[in-house]
C-alpha positions in Angstrom: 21.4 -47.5 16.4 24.6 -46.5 16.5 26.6 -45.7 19.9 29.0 -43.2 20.7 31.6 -44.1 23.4 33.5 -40.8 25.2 36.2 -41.2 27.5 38.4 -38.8 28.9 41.9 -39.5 30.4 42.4 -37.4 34.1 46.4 -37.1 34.4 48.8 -34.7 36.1 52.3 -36.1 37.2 54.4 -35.0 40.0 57.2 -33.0 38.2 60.8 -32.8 39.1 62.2 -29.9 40.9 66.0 -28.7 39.2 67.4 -31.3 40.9 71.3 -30.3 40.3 74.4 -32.5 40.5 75.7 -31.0 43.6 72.2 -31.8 45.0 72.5 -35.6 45.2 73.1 -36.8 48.5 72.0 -33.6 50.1 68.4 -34.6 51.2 66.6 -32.1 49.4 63.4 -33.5 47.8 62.9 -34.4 44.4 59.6 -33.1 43.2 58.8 -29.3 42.7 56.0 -28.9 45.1 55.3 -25.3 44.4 55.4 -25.9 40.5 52.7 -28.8 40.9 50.5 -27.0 43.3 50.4 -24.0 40.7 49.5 -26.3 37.9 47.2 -28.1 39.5 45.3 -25.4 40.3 45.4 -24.0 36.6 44.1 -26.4 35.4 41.7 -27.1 37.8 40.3 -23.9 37.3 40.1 -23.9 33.9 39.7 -27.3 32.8 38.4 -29.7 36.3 35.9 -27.2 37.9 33.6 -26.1 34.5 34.1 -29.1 32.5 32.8 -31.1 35.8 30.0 -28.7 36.0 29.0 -29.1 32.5 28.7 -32.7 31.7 26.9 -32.8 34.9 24.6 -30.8 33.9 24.2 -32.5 30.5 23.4 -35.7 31.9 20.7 -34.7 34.2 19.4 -32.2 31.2 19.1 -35.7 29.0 17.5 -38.1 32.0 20.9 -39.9 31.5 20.9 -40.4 27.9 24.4 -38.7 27.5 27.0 -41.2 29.0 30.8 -41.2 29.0 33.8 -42.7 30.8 36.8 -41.4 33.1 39.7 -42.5 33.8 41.9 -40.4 36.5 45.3 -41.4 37.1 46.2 -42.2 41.1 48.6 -39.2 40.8 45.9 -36.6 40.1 43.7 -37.8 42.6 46.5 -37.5 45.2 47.1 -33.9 44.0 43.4 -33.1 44.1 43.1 -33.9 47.2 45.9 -32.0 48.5 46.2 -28.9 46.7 42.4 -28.7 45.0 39.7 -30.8 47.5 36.8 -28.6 45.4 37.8 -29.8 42.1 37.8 -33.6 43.3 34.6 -33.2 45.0 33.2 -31.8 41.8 34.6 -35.3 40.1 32.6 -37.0 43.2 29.7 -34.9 42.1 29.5 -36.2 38.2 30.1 -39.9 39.3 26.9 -39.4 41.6 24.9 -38.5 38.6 25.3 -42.4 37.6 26.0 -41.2 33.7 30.1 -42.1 34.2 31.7 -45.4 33.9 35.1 -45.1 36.2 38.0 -46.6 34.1 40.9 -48.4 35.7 44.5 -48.1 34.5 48.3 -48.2 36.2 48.0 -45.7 40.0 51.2 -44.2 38.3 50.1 -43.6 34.9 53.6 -45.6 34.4 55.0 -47.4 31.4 55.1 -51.0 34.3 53.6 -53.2 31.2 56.9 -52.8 28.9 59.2 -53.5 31.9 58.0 -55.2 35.0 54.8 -56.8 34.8 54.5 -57.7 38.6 55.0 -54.3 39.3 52.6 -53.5 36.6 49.9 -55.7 38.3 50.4 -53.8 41.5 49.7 -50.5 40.3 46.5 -51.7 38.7 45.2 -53.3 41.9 46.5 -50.2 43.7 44.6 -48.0 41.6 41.4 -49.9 41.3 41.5 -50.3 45.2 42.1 -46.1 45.7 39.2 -45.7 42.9 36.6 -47.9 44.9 37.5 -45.7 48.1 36.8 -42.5 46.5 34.1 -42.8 44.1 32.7 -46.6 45.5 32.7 -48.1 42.1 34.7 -50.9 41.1 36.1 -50.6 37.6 35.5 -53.5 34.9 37.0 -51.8 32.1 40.9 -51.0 31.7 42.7 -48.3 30.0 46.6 -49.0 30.0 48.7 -46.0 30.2 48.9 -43.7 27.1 46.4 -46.7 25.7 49.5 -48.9 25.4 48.5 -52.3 24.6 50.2 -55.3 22.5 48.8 -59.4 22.9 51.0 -60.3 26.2 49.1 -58.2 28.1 45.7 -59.9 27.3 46.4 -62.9 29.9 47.4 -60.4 32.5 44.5 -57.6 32.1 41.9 -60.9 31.7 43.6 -62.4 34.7 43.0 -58.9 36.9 39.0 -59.3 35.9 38.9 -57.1 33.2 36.0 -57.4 31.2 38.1 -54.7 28.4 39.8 -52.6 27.1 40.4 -49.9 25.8 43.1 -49.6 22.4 44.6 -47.3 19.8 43.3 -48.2 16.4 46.0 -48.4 15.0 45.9 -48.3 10.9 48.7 -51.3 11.2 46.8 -53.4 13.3 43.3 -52.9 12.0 44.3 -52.9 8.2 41.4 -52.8 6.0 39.1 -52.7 9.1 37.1 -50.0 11.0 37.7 -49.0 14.3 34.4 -48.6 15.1 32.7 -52.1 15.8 33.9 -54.6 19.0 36.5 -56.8 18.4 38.2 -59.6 20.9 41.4 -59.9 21.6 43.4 -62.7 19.3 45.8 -63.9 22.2 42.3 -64.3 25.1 39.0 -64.1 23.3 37.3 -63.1 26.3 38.6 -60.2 26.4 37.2 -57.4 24.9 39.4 -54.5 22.5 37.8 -51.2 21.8 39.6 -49.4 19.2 40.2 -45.8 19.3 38.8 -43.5 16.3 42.1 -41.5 16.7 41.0 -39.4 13.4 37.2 -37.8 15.0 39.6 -38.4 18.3 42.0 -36.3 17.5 39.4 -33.1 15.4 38.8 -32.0 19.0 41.9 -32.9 21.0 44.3 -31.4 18.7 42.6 -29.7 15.7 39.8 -28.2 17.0 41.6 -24.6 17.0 44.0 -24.6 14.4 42.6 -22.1 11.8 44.8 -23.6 9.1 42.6 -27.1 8.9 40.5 -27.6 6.8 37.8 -28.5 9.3 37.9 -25.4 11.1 35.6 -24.5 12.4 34.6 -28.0 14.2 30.6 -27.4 15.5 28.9 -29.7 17.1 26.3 -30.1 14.1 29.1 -30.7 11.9 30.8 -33.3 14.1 27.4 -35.4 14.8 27.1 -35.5 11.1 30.5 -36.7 10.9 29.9 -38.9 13.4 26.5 -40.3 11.7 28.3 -40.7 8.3 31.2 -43.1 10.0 30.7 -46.4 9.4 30.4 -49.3 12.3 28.4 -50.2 15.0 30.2 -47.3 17.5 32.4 -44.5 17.6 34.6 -44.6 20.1 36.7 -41.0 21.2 39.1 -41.1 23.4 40.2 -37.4 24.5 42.6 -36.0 27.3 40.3 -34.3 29.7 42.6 -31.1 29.8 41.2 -30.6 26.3 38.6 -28.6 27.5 39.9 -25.3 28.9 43.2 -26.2 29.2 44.9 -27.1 25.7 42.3 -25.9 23.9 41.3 -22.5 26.0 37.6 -21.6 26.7 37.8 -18.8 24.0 38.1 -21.2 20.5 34.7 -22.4 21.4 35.6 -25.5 23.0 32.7 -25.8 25.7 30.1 -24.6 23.6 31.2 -27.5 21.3 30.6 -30.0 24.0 27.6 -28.1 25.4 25.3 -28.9 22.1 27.1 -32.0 20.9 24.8 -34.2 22.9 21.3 -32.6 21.8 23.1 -32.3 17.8 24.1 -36.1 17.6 20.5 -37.7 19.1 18.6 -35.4 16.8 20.4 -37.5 13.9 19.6 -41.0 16.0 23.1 -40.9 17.7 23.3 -43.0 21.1 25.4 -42.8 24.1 27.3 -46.0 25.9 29.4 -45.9 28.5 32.4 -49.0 27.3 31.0 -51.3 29.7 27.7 -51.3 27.5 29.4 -51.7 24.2 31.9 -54.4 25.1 28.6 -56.4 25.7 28.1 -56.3 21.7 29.3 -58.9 20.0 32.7 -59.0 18.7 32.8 -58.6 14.6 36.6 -60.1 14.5 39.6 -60.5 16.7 42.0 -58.2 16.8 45.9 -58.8 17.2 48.8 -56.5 18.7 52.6 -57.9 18.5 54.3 -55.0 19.0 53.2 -52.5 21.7 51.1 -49.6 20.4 49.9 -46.2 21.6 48.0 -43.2 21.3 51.0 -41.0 20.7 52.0 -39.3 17.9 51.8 -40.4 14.3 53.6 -43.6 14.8 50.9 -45.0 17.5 54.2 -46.6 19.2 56.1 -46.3 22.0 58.7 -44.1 20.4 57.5 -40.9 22.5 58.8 -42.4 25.7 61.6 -44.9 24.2 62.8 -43.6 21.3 66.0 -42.2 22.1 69.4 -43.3 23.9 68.3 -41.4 26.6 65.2 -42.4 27.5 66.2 -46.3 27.3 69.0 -45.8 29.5 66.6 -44.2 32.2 64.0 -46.9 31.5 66.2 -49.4 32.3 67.9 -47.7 35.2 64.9 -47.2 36.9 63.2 -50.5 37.1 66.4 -52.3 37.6 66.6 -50.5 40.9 62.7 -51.5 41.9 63.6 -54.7 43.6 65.9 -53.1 45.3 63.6 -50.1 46.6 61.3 -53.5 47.9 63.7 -54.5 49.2 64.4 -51.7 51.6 61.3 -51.7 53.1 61.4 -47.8 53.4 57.9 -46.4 52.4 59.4 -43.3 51.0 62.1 -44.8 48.6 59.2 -46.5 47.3 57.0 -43.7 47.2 59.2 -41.5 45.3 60.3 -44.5 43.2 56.9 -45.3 41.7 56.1 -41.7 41.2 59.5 -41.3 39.1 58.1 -44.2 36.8 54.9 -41.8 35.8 55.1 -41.6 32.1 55.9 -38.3 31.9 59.4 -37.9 32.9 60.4 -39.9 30.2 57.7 -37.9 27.6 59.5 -35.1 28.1 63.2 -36.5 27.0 61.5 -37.1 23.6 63.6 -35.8 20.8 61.6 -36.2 17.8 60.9 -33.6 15.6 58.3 -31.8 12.9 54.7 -31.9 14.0 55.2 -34.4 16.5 57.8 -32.5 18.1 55.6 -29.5 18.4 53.5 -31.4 20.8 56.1 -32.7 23.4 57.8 -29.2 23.5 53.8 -27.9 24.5 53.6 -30.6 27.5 57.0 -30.5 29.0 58.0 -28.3 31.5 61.9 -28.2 30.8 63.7 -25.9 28.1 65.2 -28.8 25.9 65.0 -32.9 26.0 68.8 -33.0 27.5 67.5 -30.9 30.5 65.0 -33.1 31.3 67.2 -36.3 30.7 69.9 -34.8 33.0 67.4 -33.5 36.1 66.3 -37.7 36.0 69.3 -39.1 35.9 70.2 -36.6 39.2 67.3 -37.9 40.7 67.8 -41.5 39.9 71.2 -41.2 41.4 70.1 -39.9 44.8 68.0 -42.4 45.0 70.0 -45.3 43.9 72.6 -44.1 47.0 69.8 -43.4 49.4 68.7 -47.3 49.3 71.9 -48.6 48.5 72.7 -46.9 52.3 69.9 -47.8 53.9 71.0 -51.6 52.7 74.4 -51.2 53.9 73.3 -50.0 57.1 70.5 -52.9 57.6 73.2 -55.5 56.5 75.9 -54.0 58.8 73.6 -55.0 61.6 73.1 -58.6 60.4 76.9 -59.7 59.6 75.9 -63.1 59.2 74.0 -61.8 55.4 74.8 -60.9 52.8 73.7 -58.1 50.6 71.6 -58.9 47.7 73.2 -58.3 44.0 70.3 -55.9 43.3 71.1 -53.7 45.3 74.9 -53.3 45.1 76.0 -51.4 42.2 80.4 -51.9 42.2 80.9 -49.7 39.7 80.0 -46.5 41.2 81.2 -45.2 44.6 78.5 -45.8 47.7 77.7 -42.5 48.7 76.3 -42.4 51.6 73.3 -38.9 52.0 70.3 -38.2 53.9 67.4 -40.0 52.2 65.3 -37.8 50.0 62.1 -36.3 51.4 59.4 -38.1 49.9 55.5 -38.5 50.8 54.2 -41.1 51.5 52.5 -44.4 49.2 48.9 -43.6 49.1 
């Protein structure tokens, strides 16, 4: 029998506020509080709330027979707790029915792996720790951010207790091979890779309304048979949550697509598995990743976060200043540090163009690339001064020390300001 694997990614960063040049070293705080709170609670509404209700509903309706998988990012869960306590109760709600495997992944929903892998390993322990106090499940499977995965992070995920996890298939890596059978991972056998089916993936999260495909319109009877007719032991899809309601709205269809889908694919002898379950196959092959892939764009790379001038630059800004922000000891620097190395804020620098750039312009918040670029670097300045004065100050009371090469920067002025207003590390 063949198993279908569902997971949805959870995910809303905290977004920048128009943080100007004459703004740095003012105090003000970085992240648009109003702008979040309004989102959150859009999407909540239209996506959280009924797609909660629903999947609830349709595992009780099956005695459990319809399984899937959730991963939500640390940052969401702090919003949804703040600004939408229903919503995250309704997430508490579809855990209790026992038909959802919890996934874990980076608190920060960051891009730690391709820079700092210490840091990395403290955001997975952080969020695996906040998901345990929530929900009260510990997770076994990992999902890296944006499914970013290459072989050196094998030892590490193996080395966290990681039974799997979860990958882009990749047409590169898997060459003449399906996506939809277990493989292990070339670099630590042990551990367990489950490829993406980024083609039936993608029919719902990006194509499902677009009446110039030649799919449209995507049913759920037509789906299940396409699902049937794929080859391999089991389909895995891998979907953004906000799918439902939010990027595609409830009027294409969308819910009443995932309402049947579960009756139309066991009526052709389809199964449900959470990933824990199908890990436990047997592998068919290993798998090997040398260069760090994604589930972004057509590339399945890194280029949606990396690929310019811009974004490198800021990359490498901000995690060169992280031992520094340690360093300081100063709960807020490191709160607002970590939250500035959310995936997003690089995403929406992205510059490329055609059908991928379609896509960014959708998820980003800011009128151009160079806007976004600029409002970071801003930010990234503030902060840099904010710990660099803290240092000076700590040192001044300690003559006998010195200060730490990390965290002086000679070739820009110390300018002493008000630290930024922050909250607080979860």
């Amino acid at each position: 029998m063949k198993d279908i694997c569902i997971y949805f990614q959870v995910h809303q960063p905290y977004r920048l506020r128009r943080f100007r040049l004459f703004d740095i070293g003012s105090g003000l705080g970085y992240f648009d509080d109003e702008l979040n709170r309004k989102l959150l609670r859009r999407v909540a509404h239209k996506c959280y709330a009924p797609a909660n209700r629903l999947l609830a509903d349709l595992i009780q309706a099956s005695d459990g027979r319809f399984k899937i998988a959730l991963s939500l990012s640390g940052t969401v869960i702090e919003q949804l707790a703040e600004t939408a306590p229903d919503a995250l109760e309704s997430f508490g709600d579809l855990v209790a029915t026992d038909g959802v495997e919890l996934l874990a992944e980076t608190y920060y929903h960051s891009l730690a792996s391709l820079a700092d892998l210490d840091e990395f390993e403290e955001q997975v322990r952080l969020h695996r720790r906040t998901i345990e106090r929530w929900f009260g499940r510990r997770p076994t499977v990992f999902r890296n951010s944006e499914l970013i995965f290459e072989d050196r992070l094998a030892s590490r995920i193996a080395a966290l207790g990681f039974e799997a996890v979860l990958v882009e298939g990749a047409d590169d890596v898997l060459a003449w091979r399906s996506p939809n059978f277990v493989y292990a991972s070339e670099s630590r056998p042990e551990l367990r890779l489950l490829a993406r089916n980024y083609r039936l993936s993608d029919d719902v999260g990006f194509r499902f309304s677009n009446r110039g495909w030649e799919g449209w319109p995507l049913t759920a009877d037509r789906y299940a048979r396409r699902i049937a007719d794929s080859p391999g032991d089991c389909v895995n899809l891998f979907i953004d949550y906000e799918t439902f309601g939010e990027h595609q709205w409830d009027d294409t269809g969308i819910f009443d697509f995932l309402r049947h889908l579960p009756a139309e694919c066991e009526r052709l002898g389809l199964a449900f598995a959470h990933p824990g379950e199908v890990a436990r196959r047997f592998p068919i092959s290993t798998l090997s990743f040398p260069r760090p892939t994604s589930w972004a764009d057509i590339d399945r790379d890194v280029s949606a976060w990396l690929g310019n001038g811009m974004q490198t630059s800021m990359h490498r800004r901000l995690y060169r200043l992280g031992a520094a922000v340690k360093a300081s000891h100063d709960p807020a620097h490191l709160a607002a540090w970590r939250r500035l190395t959310t995936s997003d804020h690089l995403y929406y620098m992205c510059t490329k163009w055609f059908a991928d750039g379609d896509v960014h312009k959708y998820f980003s918040p800011y009128d151009t690339p160079y806007d976004a670029f600029i409002i970071f670097a801003n930010v990234l300045q503030d902060l840099e001064q904010a710990v660099e004065a803290k240092a000076a100050s700590r040192f001044a009371d300690a003559p006998g020390e010195s200060m730490p090469a990390t965290v002086l920067a000679p070739t820009r002025r110390l300018h002493p300001g008000p630290a930024a207003t922050a909250v607080g590390a979860p």
